[in-house]
N, CA, C and O atoms as a GROMACS GRO file, in nm:
protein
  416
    1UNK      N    1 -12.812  -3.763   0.857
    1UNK     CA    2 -12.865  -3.789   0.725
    1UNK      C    3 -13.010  -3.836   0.735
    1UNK      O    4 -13.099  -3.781   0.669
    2UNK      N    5 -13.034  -3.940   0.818
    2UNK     CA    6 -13.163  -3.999   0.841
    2UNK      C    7 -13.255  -3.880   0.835
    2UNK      O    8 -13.322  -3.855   0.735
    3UNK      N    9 -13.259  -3.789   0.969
    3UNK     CA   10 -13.339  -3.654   1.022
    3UNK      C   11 -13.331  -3.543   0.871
    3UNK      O   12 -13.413  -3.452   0.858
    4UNK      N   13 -13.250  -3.562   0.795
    4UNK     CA   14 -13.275  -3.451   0.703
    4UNK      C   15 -13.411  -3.555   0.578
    4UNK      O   16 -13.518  -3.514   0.532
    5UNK      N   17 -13.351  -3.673   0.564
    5UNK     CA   18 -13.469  -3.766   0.495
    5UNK      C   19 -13.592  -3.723   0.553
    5UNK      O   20 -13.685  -3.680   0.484
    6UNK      N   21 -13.596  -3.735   0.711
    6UNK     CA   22 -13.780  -3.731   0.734
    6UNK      C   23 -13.793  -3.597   0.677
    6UNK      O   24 -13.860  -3.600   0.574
    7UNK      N   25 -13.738  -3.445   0.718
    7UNK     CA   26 -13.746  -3.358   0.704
    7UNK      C   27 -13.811  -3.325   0.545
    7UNK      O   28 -13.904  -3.256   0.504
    8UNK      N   29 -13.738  -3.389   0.500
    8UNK     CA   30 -13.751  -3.363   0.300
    8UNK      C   31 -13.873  -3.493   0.276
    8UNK      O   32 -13.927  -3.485   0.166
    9UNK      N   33 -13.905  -3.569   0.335
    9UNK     CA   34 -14.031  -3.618   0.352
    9UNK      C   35 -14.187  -3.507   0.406
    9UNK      O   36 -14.288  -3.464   0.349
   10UNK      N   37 -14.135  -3.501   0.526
   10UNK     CA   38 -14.217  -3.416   0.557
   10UNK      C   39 -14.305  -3.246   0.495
   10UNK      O   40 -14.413  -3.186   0.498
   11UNK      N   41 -14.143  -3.235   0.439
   11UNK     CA   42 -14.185  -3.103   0.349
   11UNK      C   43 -14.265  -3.142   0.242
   11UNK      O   44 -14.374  -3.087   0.227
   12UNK      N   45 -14.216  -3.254   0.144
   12UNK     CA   46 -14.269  -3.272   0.023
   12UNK      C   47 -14.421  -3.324   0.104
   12UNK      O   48 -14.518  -3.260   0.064
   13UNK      N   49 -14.444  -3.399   0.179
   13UNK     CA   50 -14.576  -3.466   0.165
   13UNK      C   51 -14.693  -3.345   0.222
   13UNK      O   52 -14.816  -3.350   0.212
   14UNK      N   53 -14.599  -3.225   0.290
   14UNK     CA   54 -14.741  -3.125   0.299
   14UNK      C   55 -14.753  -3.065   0.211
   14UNK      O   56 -14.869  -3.025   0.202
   15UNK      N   57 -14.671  -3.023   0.107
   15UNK     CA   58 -14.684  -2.963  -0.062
   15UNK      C   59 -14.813  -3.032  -0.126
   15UNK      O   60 -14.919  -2.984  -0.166
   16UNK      N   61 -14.747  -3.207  -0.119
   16UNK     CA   62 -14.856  -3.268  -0.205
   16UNK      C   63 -15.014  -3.277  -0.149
   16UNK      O   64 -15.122  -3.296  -0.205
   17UNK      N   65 -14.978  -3.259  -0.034
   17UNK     CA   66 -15.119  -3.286   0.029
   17UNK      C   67 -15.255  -3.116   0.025
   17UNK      O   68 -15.377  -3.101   0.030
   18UNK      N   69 -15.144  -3.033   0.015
   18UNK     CA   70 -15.217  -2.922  -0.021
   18UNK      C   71 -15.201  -2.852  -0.151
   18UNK      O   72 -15.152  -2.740  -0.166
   19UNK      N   73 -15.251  -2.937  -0.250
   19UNK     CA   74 -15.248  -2.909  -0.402
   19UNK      C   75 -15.341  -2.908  -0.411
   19UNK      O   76 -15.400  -3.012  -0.381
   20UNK      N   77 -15.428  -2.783  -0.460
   20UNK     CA   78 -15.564  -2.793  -0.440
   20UNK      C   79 -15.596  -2.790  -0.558
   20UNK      O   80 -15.502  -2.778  -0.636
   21UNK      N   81 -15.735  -2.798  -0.618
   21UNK     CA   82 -15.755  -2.843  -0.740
   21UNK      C   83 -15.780  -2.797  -0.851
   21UNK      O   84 -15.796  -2.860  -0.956
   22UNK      N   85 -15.786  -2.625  -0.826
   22UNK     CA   86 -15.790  -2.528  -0.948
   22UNK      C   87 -15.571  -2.529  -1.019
   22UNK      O   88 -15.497  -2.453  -1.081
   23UNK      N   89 -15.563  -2.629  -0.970
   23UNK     CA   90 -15.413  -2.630  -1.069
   23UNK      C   91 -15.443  -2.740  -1.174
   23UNK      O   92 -15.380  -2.734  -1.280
   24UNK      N   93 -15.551  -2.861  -1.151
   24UNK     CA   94 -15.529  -2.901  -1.240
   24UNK      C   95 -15.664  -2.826  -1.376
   24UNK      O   96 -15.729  -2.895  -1.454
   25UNK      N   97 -15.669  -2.660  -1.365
   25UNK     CA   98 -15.723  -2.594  -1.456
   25UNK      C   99 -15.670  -2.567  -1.558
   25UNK      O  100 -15.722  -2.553  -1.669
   26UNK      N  101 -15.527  -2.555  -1.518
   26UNK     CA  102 -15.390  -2.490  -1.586
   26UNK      C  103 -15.339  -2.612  -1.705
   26UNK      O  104 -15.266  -2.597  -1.803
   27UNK      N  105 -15.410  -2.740  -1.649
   27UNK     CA  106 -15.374  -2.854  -1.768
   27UNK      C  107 -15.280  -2.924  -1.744
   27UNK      O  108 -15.233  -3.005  -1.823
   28UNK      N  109 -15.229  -2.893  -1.597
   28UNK     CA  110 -15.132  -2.983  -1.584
   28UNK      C  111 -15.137  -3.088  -1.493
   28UNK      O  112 -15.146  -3.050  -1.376
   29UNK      N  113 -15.133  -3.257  -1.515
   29UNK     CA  114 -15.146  -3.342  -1.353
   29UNK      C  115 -15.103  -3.333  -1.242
   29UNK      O  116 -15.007  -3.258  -1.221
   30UNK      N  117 -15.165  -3.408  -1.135
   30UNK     CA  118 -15.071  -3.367  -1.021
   30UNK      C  119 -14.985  -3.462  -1.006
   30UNK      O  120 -14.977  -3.514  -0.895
   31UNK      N  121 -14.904  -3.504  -1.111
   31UNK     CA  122 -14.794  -3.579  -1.082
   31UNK      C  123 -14.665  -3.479  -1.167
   31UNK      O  124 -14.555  -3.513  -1.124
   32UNK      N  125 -14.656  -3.395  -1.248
   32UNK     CA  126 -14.607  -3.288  -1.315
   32UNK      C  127 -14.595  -3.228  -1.185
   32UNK      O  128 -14.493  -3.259  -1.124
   33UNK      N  129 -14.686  -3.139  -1.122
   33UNK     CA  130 -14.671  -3.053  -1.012
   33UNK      C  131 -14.622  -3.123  -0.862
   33UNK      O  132 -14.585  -3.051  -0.769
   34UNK      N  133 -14.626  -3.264  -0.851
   34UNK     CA  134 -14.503  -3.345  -0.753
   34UNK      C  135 -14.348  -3.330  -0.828
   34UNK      O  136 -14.235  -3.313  -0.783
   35UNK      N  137 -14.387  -3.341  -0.925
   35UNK     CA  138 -14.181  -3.377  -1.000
   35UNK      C  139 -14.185  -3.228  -1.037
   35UNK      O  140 -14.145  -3.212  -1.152
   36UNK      N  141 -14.208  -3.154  -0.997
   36UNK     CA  142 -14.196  -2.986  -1.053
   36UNK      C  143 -14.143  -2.958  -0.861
   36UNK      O  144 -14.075  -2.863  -0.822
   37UNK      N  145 -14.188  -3.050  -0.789
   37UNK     CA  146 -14.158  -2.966  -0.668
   37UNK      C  147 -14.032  -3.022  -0.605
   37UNK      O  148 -13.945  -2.968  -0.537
   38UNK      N  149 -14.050  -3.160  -0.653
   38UNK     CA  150 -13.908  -3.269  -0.647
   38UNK      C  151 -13.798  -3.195  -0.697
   38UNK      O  152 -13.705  -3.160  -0.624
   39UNK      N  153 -13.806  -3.166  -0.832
   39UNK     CA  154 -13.717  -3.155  -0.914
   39UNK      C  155 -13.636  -3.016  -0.853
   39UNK      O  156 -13.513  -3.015  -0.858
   40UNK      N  157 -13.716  -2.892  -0.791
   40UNK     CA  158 -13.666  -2.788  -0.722
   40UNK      C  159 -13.601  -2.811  -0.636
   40UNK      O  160 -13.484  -2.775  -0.634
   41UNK      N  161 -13.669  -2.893  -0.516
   41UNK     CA  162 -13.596  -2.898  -0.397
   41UNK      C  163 -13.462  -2.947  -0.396
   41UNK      O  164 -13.401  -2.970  -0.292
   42UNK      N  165 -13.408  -2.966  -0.527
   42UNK     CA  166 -13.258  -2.988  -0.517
   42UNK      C  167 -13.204  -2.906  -0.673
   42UNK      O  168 -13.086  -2.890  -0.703
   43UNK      N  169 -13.282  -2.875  -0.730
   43UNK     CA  170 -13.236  -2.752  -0.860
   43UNK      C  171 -13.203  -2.614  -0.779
   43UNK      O  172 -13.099  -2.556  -0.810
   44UNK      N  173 -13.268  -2.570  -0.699
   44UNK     CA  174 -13.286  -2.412  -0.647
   44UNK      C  175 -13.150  -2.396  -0.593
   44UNK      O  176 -13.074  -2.305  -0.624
   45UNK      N  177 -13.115  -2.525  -0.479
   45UNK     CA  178 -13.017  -2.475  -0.408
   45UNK      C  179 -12.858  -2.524  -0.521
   45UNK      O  180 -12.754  -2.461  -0.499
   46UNK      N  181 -12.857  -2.592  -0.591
   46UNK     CA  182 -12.772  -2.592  -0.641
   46UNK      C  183 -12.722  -2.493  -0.745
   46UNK      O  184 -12.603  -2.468  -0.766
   47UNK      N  185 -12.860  -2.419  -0.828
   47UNK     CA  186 -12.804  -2.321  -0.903
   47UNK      C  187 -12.776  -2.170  -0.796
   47UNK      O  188 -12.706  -2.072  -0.822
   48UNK      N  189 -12.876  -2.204  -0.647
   48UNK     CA  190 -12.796  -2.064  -0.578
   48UNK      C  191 -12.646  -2.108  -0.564
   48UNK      O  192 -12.559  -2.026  -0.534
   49UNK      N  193 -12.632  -2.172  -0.575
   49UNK     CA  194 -12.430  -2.181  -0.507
   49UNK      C  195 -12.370  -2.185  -0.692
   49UNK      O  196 -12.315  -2.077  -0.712
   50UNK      N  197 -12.367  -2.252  -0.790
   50UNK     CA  198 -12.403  -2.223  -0.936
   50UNK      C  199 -12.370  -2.059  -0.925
   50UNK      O  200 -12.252  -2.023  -0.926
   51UNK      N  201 -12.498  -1.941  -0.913
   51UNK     CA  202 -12.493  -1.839  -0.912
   51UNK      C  203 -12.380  -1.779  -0.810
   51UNK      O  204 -12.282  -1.712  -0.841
   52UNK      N  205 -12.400  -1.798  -0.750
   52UNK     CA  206 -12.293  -1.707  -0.658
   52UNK      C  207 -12.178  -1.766  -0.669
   52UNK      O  208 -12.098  -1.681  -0.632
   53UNK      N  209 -12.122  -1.859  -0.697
   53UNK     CA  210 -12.001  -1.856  -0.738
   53UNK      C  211 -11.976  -1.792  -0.864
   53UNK      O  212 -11.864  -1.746  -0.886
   54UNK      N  213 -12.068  -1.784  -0.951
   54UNK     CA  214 -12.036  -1.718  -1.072
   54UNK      C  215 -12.080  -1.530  -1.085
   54UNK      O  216 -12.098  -1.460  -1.185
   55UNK      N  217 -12.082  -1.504  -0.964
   55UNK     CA  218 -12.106  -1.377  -0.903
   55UNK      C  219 -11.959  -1.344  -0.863
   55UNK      O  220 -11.893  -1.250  -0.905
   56UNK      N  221 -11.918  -1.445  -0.767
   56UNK     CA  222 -11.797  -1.418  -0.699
   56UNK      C  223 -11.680  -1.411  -0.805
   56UNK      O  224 -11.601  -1.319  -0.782
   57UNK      N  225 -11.652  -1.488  -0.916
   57UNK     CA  226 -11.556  -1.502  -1.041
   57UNK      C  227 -11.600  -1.405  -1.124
   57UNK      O  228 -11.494  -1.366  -1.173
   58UNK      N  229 -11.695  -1.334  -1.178
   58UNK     CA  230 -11.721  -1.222  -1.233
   58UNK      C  231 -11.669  -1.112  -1.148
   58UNK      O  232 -11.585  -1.035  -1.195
   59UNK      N  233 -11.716  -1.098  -1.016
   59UNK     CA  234 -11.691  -1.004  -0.998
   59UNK      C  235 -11.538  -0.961  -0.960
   59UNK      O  236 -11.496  -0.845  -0.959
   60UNK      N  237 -11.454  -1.096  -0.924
   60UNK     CA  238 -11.329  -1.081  -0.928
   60UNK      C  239 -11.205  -1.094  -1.044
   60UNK      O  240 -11.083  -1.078  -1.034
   61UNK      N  241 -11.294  -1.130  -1.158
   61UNK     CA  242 -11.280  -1.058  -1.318
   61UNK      C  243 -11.267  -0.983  -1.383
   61UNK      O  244 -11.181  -0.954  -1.466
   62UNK      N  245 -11.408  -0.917  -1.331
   62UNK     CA  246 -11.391  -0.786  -1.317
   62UNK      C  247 -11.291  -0.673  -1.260
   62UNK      O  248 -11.234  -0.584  -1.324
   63UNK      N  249 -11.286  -0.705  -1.105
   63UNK     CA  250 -11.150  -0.656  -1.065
   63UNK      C  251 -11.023  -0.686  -1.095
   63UNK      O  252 -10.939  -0.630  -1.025
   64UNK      N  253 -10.977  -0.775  -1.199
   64UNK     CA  254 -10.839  -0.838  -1.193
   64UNK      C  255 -10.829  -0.766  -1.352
   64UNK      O  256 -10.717  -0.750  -1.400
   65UNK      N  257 -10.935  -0.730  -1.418
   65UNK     CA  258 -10.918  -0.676  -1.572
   65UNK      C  259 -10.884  -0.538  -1.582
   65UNK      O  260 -10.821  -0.488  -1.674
   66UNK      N  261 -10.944  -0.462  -1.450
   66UNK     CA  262 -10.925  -0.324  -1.410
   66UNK      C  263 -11.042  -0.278  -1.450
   66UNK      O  264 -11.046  -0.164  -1.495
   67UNK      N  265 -11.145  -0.346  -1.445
   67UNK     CA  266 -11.276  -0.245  -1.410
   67UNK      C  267 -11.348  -0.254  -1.556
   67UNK      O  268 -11.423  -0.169  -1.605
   68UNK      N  269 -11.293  -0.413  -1.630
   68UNK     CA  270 -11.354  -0.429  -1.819
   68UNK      C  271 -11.523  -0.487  -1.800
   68UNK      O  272 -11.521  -0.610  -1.813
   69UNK      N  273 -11.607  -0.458  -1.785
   69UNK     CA  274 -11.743  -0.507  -1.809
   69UNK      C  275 -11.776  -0.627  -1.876
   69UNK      O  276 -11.847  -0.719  -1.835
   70UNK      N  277 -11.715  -0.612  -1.988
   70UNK     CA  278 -11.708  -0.715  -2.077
   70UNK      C  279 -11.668  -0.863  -2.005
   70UNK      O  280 -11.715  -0.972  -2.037
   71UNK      N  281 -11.561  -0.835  -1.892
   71UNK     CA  282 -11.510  -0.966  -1.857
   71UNK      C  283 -11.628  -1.036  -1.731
   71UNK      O  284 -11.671  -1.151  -1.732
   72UNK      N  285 -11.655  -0.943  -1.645
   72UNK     CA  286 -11.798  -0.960  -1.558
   72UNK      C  287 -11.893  -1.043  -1.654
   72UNK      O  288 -11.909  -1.165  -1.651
   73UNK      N  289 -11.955  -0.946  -1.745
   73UNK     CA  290 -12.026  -1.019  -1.805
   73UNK      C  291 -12.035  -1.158  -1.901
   73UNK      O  292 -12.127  -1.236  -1.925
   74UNK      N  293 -11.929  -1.150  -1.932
   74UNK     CA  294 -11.901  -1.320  -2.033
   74UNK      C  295 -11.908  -1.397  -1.847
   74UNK      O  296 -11.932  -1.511  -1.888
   75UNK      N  297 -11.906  -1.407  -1.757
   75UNK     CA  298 -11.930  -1.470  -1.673
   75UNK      C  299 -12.041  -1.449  -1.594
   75UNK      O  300 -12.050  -1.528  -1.500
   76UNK      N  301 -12.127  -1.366  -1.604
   76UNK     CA  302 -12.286  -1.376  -1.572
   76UNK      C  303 -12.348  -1.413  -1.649
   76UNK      O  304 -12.430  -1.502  -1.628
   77UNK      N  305 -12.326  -1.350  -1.782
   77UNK     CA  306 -12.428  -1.432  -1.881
   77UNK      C  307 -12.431  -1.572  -1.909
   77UNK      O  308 -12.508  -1.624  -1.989
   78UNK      N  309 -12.309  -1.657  -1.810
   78UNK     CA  310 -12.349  -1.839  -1.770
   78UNK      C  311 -12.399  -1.831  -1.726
   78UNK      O  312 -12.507  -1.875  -1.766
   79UNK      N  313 -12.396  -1.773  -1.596
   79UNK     CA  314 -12.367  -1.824  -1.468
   79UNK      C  315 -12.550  -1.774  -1.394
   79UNK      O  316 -12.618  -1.845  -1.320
   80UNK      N  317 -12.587  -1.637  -1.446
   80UNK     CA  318 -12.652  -1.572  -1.325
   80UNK      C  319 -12.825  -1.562  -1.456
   80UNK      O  320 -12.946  -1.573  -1.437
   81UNK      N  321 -12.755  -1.541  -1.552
   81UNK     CA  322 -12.894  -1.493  -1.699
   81UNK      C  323 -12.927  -1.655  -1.700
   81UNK      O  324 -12.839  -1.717  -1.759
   82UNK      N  325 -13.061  -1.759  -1.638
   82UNK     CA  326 -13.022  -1.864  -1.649
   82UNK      C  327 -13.183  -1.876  -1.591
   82UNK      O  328 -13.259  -1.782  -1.564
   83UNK      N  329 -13.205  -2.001  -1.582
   83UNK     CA  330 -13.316  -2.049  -1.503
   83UNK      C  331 -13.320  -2.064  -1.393
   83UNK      O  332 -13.225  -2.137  -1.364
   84UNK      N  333 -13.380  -2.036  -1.299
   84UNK     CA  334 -13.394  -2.043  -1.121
   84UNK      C  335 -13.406  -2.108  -1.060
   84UNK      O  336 -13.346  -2.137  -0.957
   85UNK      N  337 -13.532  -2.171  -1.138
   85UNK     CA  338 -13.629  -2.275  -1.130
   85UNK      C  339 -13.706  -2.343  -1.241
   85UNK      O  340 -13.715  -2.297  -1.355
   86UNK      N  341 -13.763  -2.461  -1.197
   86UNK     CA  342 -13.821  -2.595  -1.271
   86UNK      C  343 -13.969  -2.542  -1.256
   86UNK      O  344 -14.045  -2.541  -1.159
   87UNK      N  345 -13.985  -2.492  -1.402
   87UNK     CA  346 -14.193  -2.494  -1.394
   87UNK      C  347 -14.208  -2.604  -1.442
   87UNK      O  348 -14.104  -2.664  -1.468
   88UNK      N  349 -14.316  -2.662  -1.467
   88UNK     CA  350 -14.407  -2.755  -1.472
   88UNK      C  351 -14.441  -2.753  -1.619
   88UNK      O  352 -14.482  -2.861  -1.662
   89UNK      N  353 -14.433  -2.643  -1.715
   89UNK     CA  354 -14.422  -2.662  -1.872
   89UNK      C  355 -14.272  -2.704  -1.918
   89UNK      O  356 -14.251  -2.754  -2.028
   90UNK      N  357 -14.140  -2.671  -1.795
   90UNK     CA  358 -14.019  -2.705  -1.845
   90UNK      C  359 -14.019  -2.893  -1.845
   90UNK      O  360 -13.968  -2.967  -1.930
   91UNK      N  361 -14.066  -2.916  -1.768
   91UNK     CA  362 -14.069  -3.100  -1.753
   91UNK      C  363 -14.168  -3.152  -1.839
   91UNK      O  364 -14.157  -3.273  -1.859
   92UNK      N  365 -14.280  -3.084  -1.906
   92UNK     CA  366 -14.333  -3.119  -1.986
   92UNK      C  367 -14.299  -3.103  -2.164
   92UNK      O  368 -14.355  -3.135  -2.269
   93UNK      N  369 -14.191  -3.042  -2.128
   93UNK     CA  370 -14.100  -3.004  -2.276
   93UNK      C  371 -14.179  -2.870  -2.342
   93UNK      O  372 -14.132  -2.834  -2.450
   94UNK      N  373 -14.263  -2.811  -2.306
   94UNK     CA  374 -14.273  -2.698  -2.386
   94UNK      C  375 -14.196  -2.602  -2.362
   94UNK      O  376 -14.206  -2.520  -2.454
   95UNK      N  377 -14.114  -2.565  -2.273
   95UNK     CA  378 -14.050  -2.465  -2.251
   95UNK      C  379 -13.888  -2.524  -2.270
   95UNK      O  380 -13.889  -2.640  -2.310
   96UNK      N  381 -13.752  -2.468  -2.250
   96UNK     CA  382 -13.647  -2.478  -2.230
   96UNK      C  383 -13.590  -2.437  -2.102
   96UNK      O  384 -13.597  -2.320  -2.062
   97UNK      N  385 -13.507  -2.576  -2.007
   97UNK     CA  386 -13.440  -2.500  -1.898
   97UNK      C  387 -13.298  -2.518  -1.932
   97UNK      O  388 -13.234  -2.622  -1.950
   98UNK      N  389 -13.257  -2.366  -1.937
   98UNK     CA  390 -13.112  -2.280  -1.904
   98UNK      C  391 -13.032  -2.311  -1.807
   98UNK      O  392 -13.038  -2.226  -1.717
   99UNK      N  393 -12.953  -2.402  -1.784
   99UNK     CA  394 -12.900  -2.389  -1.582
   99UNK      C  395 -12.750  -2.313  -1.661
   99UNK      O  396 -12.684  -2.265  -1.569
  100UNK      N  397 -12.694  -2.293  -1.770
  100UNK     CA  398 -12.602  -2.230  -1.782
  100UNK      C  399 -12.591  -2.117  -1.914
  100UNK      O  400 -12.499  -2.106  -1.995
  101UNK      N  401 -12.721  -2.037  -1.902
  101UNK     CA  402 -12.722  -1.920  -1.945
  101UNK      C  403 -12.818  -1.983  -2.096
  101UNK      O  404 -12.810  -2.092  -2.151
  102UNK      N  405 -12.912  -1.856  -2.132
  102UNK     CA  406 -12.968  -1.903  -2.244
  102UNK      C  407 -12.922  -1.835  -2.343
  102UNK      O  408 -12.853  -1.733  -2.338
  103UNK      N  409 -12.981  -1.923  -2.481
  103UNK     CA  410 -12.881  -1.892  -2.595
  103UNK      C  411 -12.900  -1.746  -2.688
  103UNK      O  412 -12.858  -1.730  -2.802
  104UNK      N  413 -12.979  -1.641  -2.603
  104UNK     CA  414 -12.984  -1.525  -2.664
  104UNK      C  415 -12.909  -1.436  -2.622
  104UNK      O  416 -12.909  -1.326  -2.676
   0.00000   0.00000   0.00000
């Protein structure tokens, strides 16, 4: 546990340290673009396992319905039609993040 701490230290502090300064053109601080990189390094991998489990139940939905589309899809459109990732307008509230499918 310790060795994965430095590790996730180490990663984040060469991110922050090479933020160079045509980002803050875009209007956003560089404390937005630290909690935009925070906020990933544990959003990404949780919606990949999120997604693929909801890959794996669709697609065995799919097979258990005899081949209905309809049933795949009411379980991708949670699971997989969704947000990936944390931009830096989603933490600033102009945008909306999806982690379980958006409402269109």
């Amino acid at each position: 546990m310790r060795r994965l701490t430095l590790v996730m230290v180490a990663v984040l502090s060469s991110i922050v340290l090479q933020v160079s300064p045509s980002w803050a053109d875009e209007g956003h601080s560089a404390i937005v673009w630290v909690g935009t990189v925070a906020t990933n390094l544990f959003y990404i991998p949780v919606k990949a396992v999120h997604g693929a489990f909801g890959g794996l139940v669709g697609g065995l939905g799919w097979l258990v319905s005899g081949g209905n589309p309809n049933v795949a899809n009411a379980v991708f459109d949670h699971t997989l039609y969704a947000s990936w990732y944390v931009s830096p307008e989603m933490l600033e509230g102009k945008e909306d993040l999806y982690f379980f499918g958006s409402p269109d």
